[in-house]
N, C-alpha and C positions, 0 to 999 in steps of 0.2 A: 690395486685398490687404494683410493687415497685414504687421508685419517681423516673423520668426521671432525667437524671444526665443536670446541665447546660450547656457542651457540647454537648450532647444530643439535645439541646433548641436551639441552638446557631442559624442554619437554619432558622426556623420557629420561633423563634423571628425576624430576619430581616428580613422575610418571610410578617411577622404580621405587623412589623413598615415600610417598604414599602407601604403595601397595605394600612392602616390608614394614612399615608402622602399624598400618589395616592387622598383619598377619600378627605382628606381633603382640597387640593392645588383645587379638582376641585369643592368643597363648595363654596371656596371662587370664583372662579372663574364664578360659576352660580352663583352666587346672586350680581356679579359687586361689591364686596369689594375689589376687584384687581385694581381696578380705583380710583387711586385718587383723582377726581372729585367728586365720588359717595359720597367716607369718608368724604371730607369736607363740600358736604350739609349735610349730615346727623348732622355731629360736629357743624353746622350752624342752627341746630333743624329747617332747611328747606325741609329735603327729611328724613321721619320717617323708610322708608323701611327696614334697616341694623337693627332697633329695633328688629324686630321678627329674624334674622338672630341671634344676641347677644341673643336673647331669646331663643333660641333654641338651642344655647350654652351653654348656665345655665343649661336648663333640662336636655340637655345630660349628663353632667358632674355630675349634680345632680343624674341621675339615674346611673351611671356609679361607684362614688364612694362611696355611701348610700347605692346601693339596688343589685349591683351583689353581696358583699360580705353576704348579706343575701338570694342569692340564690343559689349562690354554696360552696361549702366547700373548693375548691382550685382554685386558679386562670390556665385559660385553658394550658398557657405559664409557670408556677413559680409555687415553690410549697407551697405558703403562699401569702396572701395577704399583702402589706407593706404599713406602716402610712406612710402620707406627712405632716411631721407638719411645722406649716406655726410662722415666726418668723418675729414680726414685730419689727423693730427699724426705728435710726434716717437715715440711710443707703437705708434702703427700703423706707420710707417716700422720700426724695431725690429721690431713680432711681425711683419709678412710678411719681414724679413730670416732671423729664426731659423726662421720655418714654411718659407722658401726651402732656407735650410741644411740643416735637419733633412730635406726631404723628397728633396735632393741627396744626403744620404751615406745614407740606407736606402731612398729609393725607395715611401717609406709617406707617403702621408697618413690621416685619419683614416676618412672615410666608402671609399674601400677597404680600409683592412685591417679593418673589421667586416664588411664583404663578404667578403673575403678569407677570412675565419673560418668563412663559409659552406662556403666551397670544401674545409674541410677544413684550411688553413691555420694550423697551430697557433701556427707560428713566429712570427707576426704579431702574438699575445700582449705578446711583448717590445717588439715597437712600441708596443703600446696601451698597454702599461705607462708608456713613456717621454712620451709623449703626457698622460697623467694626470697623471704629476710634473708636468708644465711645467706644464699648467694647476693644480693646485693651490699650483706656486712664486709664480707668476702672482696667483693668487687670495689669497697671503697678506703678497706682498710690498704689494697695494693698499690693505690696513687699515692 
């Protein structure tokens, strides 16, 4: 059997990242991480709920990059599976401090308040706004 050429994939990869965005925007959408309200009790260890939701994030992830690449020989999309190696410095200490902060005082991160925006959630606008500054303060403080 030959290897599908990456044009070939090109489809069905956006095919594939469609439908896993689809599933994911409406996760969060069921389980009221789109709100939030919800995130700040939770961030307030007043409302525990969102735990089993992050918990269930772990395991997917954990089975997902542990345990497919020991059940199949090639990925369904790719013709090899690829490392993600994870590089911590003073840089990444900093953004998950401010991605911390920021997502502590409005209760938004990114991939729910685009969800969020699903729901009708207009207000969440001004999150994404604020989200887009950093990344472009971000982006121009690196040239």
């Amino acid at each position: 059997m030959s290897k599908p050429t990456s044009k070939a994939l090109a489809l069905p990869r956006a095919l594939a990242t469609l439908a896993a965005g689809m599933l994911f925007g409406f996760g969060l959408a069921l389980s009221t991480m789109v709100r939030p309200e919800v995130v700040l009790s939770f961030l307030r260890f007043s409302d525990f709920g969102l735990a089993l939701v992050l918990g269930g994030a772990v395991l997917v992830a954990i089975l997902a990059y542990k345990g497919l690449p020991r059940l199949l020989r090639r990925p369904v999309l790719d013709d090899h599976f690829h490392a993600h190696p994870s590089v911590w410095n003073r840089d990444t200490a900093i953004g998950a401090a401010l991605f911390g902060v920021g997502w502590g005082l409005c209760g938004v991160c990114p991939g729910p308040a685009i969800a969020g925006l699903g729901t009708g959630n207009l207000d969440l606008l001004w999150a994404l706004a604020g989200i887009a500054l950093g990344a472009l303060v971000h982006g121009l403080s690196q040239d």
